[in-house]
RODO-2510 file (C-alpha; in nm, 4 decimals, decimal comma):
residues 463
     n   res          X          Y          Z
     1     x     0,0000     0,0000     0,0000
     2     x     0,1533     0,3690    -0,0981
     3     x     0,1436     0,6475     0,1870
     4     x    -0,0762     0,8701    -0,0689
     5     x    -0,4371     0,7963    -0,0484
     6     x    -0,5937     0,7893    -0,4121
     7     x    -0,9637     0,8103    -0,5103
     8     x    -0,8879     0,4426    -0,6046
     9     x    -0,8222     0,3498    -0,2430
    10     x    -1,1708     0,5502    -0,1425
    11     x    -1,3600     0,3599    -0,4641
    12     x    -1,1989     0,0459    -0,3350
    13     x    -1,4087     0,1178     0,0115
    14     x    -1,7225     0,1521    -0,1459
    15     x    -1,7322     0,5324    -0,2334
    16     x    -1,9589     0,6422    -0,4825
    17     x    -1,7339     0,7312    -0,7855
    18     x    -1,9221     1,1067    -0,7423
    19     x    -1,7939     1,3924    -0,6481
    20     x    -1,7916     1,2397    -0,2763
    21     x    -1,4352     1,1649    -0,4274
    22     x    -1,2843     1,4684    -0,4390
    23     x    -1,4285     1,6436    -0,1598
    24     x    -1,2996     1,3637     0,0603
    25     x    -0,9622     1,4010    -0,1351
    26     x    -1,0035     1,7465    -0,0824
    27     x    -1,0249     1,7568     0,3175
    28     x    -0,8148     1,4156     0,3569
    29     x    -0,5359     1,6719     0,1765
    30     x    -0,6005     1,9996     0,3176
    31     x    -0,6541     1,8861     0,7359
    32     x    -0,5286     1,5254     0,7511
    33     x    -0,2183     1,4864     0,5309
    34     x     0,0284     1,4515     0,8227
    35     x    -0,2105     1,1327     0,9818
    36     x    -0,1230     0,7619     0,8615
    37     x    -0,3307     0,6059     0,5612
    38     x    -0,4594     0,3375     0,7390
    39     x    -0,5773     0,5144     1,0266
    40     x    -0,7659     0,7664     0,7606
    41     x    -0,8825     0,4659     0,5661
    42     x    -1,0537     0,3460     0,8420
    43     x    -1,2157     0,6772     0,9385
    44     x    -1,3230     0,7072     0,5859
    45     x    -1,5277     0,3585     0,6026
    46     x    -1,7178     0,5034     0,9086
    47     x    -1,8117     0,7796     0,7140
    48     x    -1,8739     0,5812     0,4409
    49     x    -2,1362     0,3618     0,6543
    50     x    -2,2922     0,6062     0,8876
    51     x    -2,2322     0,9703     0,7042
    52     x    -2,5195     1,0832     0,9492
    53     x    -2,2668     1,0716     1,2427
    54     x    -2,0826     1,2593     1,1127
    55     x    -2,2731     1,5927     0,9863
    56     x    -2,0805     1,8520     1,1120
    57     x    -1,7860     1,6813     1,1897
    58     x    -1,4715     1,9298     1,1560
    59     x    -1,3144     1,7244     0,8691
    60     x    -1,5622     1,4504     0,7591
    61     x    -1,8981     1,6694     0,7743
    62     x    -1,8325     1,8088     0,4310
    63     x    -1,7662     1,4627     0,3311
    64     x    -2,0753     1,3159     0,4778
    65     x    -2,2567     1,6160     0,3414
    66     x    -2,1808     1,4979    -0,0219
    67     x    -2,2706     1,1435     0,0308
    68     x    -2,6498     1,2155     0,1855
    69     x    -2,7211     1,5515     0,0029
    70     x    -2,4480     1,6997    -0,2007
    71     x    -2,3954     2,1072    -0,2470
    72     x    -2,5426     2,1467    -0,6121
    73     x    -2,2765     2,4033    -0,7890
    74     x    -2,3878     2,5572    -1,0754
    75     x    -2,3699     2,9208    -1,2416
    76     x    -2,6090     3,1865    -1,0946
    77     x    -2,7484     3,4484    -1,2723
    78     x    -2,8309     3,7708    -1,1818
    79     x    -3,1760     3,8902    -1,1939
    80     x    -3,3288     4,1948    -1,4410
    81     x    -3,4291     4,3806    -1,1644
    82     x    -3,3169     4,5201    -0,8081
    83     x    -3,4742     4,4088    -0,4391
    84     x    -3,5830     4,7328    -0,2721
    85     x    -3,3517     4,9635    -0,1609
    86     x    -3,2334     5,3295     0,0090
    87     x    -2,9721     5,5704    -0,0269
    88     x    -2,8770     5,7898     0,2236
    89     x    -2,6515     6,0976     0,1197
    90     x    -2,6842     5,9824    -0,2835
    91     x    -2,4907     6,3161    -0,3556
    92     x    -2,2230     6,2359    -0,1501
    93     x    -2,1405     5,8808    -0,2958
    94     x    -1,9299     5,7871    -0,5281
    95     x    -2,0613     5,6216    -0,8659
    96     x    -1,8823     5,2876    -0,8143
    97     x    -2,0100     5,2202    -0,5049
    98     x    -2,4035     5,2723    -0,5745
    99     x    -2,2869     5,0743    -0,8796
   100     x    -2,1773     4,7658    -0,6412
   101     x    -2,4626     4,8393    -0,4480
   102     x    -2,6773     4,7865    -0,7487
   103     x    -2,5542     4,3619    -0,8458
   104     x    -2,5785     4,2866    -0,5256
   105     x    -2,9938     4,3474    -0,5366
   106     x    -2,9575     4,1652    -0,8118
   107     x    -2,8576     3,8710    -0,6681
   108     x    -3,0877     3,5665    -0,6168
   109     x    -3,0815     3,5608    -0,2264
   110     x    -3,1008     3,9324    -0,2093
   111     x    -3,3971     4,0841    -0,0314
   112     x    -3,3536     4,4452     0,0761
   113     x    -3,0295     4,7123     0,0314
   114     x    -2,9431     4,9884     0,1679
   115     x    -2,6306     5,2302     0,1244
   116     x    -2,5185     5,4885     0,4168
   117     x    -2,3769     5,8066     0,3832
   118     x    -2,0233     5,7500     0,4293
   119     x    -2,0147     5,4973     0,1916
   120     x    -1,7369     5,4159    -0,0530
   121     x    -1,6419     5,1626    -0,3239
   122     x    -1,4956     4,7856    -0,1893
   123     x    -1,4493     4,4387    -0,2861
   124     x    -1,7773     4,3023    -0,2927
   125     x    -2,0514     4,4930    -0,0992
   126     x    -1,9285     4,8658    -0,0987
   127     x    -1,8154     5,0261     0,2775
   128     x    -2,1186     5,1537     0,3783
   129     x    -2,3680     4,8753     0,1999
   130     x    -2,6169     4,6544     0,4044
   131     x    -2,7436     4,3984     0,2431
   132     x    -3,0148     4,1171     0,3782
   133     x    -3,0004     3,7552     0,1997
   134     x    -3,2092     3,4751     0,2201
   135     x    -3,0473     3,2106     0,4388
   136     x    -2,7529     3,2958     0,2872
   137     x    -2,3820     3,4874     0,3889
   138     x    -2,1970     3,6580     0,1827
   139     x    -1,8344     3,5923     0,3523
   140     x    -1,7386     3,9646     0,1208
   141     x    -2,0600     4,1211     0,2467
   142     x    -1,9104     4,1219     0,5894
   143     x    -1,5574     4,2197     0,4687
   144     x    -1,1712     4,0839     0,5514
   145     x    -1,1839     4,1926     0,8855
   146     x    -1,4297     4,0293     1,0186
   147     x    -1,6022     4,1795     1,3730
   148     x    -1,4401     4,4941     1,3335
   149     x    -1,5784     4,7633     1,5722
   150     x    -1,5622     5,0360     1,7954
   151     x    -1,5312     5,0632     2,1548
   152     x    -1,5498     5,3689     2,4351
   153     x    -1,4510     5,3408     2,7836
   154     x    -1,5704     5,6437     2,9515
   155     x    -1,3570     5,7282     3,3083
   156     x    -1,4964     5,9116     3,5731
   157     x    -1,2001     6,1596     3,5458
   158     x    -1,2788     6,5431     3,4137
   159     x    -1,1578     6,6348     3,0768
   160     x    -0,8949     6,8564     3,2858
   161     x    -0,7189     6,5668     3,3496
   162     x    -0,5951     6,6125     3,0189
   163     x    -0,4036     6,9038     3,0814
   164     x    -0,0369     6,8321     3,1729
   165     x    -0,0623     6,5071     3,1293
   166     x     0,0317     6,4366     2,8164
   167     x     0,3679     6,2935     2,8216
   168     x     0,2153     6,0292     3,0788
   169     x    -0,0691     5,9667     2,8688
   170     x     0,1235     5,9203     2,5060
   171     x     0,3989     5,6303     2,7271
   172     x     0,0355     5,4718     2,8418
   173     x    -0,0090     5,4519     2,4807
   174     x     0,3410     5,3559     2,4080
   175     x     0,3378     5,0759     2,6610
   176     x     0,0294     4,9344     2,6741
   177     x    -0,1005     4,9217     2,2689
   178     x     0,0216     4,6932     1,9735
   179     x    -0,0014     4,7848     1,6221
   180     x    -0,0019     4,5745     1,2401
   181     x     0,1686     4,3135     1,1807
   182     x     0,4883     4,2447     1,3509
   183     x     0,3801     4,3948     1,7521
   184     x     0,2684     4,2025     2,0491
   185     x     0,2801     4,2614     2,3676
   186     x     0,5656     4,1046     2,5716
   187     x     0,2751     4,0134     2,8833
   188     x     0,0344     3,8161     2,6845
   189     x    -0,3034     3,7490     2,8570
   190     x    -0,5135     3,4618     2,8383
   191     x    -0,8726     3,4820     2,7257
   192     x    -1,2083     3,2635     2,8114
   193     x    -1,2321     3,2683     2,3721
   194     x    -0,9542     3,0468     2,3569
   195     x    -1,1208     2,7604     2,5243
   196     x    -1,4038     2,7813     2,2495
   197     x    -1,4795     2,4310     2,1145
   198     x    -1,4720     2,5698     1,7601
   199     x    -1,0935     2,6594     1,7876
   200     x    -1,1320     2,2475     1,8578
   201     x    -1,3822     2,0964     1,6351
   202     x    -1,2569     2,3441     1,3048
   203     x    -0,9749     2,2218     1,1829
   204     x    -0,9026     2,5852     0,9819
   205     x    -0,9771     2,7251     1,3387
   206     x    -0,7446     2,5257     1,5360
   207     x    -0,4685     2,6043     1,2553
   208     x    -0,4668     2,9587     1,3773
   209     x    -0,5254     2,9674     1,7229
   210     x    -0,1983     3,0245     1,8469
   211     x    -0,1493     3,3457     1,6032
   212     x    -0,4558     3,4836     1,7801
   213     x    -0,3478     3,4214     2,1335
   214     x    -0,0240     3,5887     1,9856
   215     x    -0,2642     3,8620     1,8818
   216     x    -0,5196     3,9377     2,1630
   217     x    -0,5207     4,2739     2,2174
   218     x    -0,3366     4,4467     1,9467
   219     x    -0,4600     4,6670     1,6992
   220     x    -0,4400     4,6205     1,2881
   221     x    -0,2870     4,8755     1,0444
   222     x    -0,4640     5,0968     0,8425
   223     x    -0,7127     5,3134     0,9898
   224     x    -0,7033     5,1469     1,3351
   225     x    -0,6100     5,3388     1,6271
   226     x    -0,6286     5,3769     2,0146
   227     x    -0,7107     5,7261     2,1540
   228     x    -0,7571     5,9414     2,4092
   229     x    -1,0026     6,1785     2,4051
   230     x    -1,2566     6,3905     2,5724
   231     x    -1,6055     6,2987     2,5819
   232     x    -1,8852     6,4596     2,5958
   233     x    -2,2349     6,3490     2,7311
   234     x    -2,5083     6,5661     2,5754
   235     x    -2,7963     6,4386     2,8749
   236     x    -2,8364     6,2653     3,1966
   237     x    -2,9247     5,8917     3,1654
   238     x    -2,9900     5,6642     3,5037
   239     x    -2,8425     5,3898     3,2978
   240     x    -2,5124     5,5545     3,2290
   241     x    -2,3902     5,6541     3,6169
   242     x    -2,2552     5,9440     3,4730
   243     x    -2,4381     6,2999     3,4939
   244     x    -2,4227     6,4729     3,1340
   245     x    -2,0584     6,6739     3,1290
   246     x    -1,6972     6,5878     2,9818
   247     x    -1,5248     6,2866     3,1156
   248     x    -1,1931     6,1523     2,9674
   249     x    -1,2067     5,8800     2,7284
   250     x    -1,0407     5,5626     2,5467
   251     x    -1,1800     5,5316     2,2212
   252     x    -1,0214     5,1686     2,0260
   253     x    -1,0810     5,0413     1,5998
   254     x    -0,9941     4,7643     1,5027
   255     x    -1,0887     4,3795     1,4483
   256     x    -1,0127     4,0170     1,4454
   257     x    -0,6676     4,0334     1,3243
   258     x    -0,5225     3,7476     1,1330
   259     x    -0,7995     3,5165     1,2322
   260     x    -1,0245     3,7417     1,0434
   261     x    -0,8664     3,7993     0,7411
   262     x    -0,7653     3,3933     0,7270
   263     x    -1,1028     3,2858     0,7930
   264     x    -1,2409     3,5405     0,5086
   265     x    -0,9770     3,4545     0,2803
   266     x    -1,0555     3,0421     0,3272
   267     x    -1,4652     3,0819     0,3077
   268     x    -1,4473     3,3413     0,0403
   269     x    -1,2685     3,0985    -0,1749
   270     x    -1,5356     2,8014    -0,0741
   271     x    -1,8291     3,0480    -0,2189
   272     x    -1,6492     3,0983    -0,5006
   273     x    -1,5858     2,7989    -0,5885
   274     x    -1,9545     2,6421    -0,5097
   275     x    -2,1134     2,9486    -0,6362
   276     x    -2,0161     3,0552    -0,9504
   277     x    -2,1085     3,4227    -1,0720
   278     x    -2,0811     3,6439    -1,3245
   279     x    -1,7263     3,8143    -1,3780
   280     x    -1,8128     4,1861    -1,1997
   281     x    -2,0055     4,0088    -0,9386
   282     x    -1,7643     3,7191    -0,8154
   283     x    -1,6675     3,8306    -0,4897
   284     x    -2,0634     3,8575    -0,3668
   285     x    -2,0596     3,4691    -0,3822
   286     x    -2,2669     3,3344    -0,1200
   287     x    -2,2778     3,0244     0,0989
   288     x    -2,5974     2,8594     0,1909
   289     x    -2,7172     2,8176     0,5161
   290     x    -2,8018     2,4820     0,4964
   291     x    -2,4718     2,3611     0,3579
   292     x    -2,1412     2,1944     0,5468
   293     x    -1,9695     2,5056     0,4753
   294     x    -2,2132     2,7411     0,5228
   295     x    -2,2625     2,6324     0,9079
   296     x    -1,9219     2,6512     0,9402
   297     x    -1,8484     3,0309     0,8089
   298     x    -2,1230     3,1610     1,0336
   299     x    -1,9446     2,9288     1,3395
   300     x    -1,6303     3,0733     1,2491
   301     x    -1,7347     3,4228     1,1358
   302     x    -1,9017     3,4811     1,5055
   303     x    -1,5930     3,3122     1,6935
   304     x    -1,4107     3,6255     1,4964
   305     x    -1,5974     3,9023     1,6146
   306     x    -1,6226     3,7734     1,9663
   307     x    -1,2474     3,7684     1,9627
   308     x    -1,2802     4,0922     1,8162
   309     x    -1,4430     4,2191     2,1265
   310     x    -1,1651     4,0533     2,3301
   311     x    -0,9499     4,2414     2,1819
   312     x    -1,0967     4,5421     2,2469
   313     x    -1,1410     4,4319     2,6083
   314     x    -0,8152     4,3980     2,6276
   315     x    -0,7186     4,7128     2,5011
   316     x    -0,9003     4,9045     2,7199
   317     x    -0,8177     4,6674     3,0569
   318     x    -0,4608     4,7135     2,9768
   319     x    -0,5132     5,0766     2,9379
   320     x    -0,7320     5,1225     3,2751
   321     x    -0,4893     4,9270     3,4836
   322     x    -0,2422     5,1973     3,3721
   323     x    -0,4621     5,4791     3,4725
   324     x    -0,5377     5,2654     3,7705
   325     x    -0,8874     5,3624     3,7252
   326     x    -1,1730     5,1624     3,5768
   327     x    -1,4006     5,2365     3,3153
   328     x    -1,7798     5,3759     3,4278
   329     x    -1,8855     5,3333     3,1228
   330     x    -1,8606     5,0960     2,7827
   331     x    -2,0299     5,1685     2,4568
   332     x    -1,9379     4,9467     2,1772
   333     x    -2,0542     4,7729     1,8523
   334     x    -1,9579     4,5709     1,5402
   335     x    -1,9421     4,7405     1,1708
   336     x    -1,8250     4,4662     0,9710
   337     x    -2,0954     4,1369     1,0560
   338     x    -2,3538     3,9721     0,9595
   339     x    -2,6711     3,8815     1,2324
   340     x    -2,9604     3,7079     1,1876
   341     x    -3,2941     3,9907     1,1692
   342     x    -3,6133     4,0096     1,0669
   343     x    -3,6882     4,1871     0,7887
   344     x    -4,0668     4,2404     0,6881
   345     x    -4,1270     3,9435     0,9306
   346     x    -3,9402     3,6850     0,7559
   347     x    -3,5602     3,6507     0,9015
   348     x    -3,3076     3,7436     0,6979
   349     x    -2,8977     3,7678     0,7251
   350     x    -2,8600     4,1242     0,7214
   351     x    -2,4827     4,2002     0,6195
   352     x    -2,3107     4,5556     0,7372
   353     x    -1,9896     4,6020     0,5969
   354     x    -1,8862     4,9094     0,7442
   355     x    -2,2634     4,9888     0,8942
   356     x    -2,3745     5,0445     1,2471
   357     x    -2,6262     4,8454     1,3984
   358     x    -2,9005     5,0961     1,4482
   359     x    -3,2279     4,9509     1,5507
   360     x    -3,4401     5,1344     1,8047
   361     x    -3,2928     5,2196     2,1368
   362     x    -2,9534     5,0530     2,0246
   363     x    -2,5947     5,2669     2,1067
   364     x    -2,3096     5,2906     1,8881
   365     x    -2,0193     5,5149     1,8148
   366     x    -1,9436     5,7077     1,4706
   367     x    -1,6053     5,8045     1,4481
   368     x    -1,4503     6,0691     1,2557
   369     x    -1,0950     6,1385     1,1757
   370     x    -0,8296     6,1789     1,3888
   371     x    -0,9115     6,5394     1,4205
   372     x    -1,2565     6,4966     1,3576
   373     x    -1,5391     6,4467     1,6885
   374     x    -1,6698     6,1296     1,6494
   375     x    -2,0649     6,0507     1,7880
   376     x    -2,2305     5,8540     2,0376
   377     x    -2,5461     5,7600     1,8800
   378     x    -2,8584     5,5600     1,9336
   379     x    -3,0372     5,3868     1,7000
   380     x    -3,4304     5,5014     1,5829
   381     x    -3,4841     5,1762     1,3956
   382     x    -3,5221     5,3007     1,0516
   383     x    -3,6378     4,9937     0,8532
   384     x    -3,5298     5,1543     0,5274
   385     x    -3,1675     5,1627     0,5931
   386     x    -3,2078     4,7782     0,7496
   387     x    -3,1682     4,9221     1,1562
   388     x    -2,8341     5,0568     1,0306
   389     x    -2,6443     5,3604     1,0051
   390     x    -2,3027     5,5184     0,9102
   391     x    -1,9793     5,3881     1,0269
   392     x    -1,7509     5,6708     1,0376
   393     x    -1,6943     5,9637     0,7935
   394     x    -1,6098     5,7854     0,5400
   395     x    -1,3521     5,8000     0,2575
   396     x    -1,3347     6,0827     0,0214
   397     x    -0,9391     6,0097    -0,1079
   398     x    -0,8095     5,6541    -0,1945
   399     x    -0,5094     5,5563    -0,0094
   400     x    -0,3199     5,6068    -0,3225
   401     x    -0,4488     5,9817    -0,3845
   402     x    -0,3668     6,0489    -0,0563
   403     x    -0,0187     5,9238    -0,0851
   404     x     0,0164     6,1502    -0,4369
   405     x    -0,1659     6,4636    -0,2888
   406     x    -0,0866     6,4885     0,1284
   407     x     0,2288     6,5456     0,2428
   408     x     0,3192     6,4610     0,6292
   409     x     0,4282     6,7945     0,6979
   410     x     0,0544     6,9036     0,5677
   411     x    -0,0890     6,6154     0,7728
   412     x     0,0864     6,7745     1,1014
   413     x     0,0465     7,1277     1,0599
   414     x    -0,3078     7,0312     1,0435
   415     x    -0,2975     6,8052     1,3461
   416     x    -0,1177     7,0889     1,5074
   417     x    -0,4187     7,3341     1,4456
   418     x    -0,6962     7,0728     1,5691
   419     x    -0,4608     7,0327     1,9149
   420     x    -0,4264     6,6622     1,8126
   421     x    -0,0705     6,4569     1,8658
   422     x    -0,0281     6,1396     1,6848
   423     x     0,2038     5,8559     1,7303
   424     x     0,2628     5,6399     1,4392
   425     x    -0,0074     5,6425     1,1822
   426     x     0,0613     5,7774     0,7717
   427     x    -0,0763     6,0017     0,4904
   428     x    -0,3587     5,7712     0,4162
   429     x    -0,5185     5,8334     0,7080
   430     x    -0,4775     6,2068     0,6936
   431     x    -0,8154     6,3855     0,8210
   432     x    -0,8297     6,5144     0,4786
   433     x    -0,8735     6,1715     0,3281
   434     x    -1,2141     6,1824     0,5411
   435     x    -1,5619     6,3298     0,3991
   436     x    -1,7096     6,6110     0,6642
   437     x    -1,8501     6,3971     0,9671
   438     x    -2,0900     6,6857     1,0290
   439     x    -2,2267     6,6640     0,6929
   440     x    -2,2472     6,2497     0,7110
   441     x    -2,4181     6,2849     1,0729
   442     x    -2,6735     6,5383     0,9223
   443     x    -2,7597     6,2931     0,6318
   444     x    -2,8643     6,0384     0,8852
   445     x    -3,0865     6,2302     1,1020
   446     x    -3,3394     5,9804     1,0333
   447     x    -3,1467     5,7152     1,1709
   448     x    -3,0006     5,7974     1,4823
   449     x    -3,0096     6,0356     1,7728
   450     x    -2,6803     6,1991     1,8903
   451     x    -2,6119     6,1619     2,2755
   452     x    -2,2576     6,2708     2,3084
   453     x    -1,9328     6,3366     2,1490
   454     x    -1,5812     6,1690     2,1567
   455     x    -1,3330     6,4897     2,0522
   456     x    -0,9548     6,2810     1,9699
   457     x    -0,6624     6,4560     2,1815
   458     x    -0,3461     6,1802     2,1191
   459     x    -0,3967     5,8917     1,8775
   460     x    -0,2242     5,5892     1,8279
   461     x    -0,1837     5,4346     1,5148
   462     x     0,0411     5,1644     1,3645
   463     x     0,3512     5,3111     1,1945
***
């Protein structure tokens, strides 16, 4: 017997000479190439004779999947005519990104659209576009970095505490924040996400578990950054414990890291390949709900953004202990996810890549620019925008034209104006890369209430 297993040797156990075949061949290669033949013969025969045992199963469920009801793959078409849909800010949007907008209420899963202010062309679904599906994920819709969101720690300290304090505050910074690709912090902590079964029972999971314990708590490139700031609280709310004033402030960005990005790279290609599309349309492929690897995405894609929130969490206990004062108050939400909604009564996946959960009564933070105030909001529950609103200012200057047309003494001599200090960070996320926030904010009026206001004093952004 050779140490490579061949569809022969799966044939010669009674496998169906289908395309059973080469999905087996297909997992047996990419999650069990290192085990013995035998001992992955012998699994294979199990599956083989009781493929209902193993549904789900980390390596054989896909397997078992094609042997009791196989993933039909064939090319989709889109349809002559959109879903419903709303733009918010039209004027204010660039042409390729209504036009993205556009396919994807095309698609055959799609149900409802909508496009927020800020928006801006992407890979997929545009930044800015919402988008809800019928039993179906988009692994593009939610975007590379998966469970990225925002997070405010509010201290009970006056913004006076500010003043003369900012060579402490910017070594707080210094010492107790991690940046792109190459930073971690020397005192790693351990997290309650690790023990997850998923980072168990997925075998693409398990692969990159130790890179996100290396991970927890650090901060992407990009326009990810860690700030202090001065808030300010527009009202008194019981709920909040803090009377309506200006408080000092930790506001974090960023998302799953390379967990993210690796699980969206691995499920993107999946829906890809299982859903063909049209050219111009290819990266909105979907996976089905009721499919092997659509289970699995929406297992994985939620383990991402709760580790997402852990890293935020750890940002911010890092950066209390170091204050040696805790937080009074949290606000925080996702802007790249999808969640399971309702949607004219029948539930939907409603995909926000780069969109604020907004239904009624719900908080969330709008950022700005680094010079820019950025909003604490609450969500009216505007069923035309899909219970979502804007997730920033949103881009007016590609990376690239910011690169050609800002210069970094421009960028700091307006920092200087604005009273701002920034450690790290480039041209491409110079404030003028940003649309007016003001403007943005007013073209969502119908979508939000404004409680407060985060105003960015030093930022922290990766080099």
């Amino acid at each position: 017997m050779g140490n490579k297993l061949s569809g022969k040797d799966l044939i010669k156990l009674g496998f169906p000479q289908n395309n059973a075949i080469n999905i087996a061949l297909g997992q047996i290669s990419r999650y069990r190439k290192r085990d013995k033949k035998e001992t992955i013969l012998q699994e294979a025969k199990q599956v083989l004779l009781f493929p209902e045992k193993y549904m789900g199963h980390g390596t054989w469920g896909k397997v078992a999947e094609g042997l009791i009801k196989p993933v039909e793959v064939r090319m989709h078409q889109l349809r002559t005519h959109r879903v419903p849909f709303e733009i918010f800010g039209e004027n204010e949007i660039d042409e390729l990104a209504k036009r993205q907008l556009y396919d994807s209420l095309k698609l055959p899963i799609a149900v409802q659209g909508a496009l927020m202010p800020d928006a801006h062309a992407g890979y997929g679904l545009p930044i800015g576009g919402v988008l809800a599906t019928d039993n179906a994920v988009i692994p593009y819709g939610v975007g590379v970095d998966i469970g990225c969101r925002m997070s405010l720690s509010i201290f009970d300290f006056p913004a006076t505490y500010l003043k003369g304090r900012g060579f402490q505050l910017r070594n707080i910074l210094k010492e107790n924040t991690a940046f792109g690709l190459y930073e971690t912090h020397k005192s790693r902590a351990d997290h309650e996400i690790f023990s997850h079964a998923a980072f168990q029972e997925i075998p693409l999971l398990k692969s990159l578990k130790d890179k996100a314990y290396k991970q927890l708590g650090s901060s992407g490139g990009g326009n990810h950054f860690v700030e202090f700031g001065i808030v300010d609280l527009y009202e008194d709310r019981s709920d909040w414990k803090l009377s309506k004033g200006s408080y000092l402030a930790v506001l974090s960005h960023s998302g799953s890291r390379g967990l993210g990005a690796n699980i969206a790279k691995h499920y993107t290609y999946l829906a890809q390949k299982q859903c063909p599309l049209p050219k111009q349309v290819q990266h909105l492929a979907w996976l089905d709900l009721d499919t092997h690897d659509g289970q699995e995405y929406w297992t994985a894609m939620n383990l991402a953004g709760d580790y997402a929130k852990a890293c935020h969490d750890d940002i911010h206990r890092r950066l209390a202990k170091a204050l040696g004062k805790r937080a009074v108050l949290t606000i925080e939400n996702h802007h790249n996810f999808a969640w399971k909604e309702f949607v004219d009564g029948k539930e939907c996946i409603v995909h926000r890549k780069g969109a604020t959960p907004a239904s009624e009564g719900v908080l969330g933070i709008i950022p700005g620019s680094m010079t820019a105030q950025g909003y604490i909001v609450e969500g009216k529950g505007n069923p035309l925008s899909l219970n979502s609103a804007s997730h920033g200012a949103g881009r007016v200057k590609s990376r690239g034209e910011c690169k050609d047309t800002i210069s970094r003494s421009e960028m700091f001599a307006d920092l200087e104006n604005k009273g701002v200090e920034l450690l790290g960070g480039s041209v491409d996320e110079a404030p003028m890369a940003y649309k007016d926030i003001q403007k943005v904010m007013r073209l969502q009026e119908e979508l939000v209430s404004v409680l407060g206001s985060f105003t960015p004093k030093i930022v922290r952004m990766a080099k």
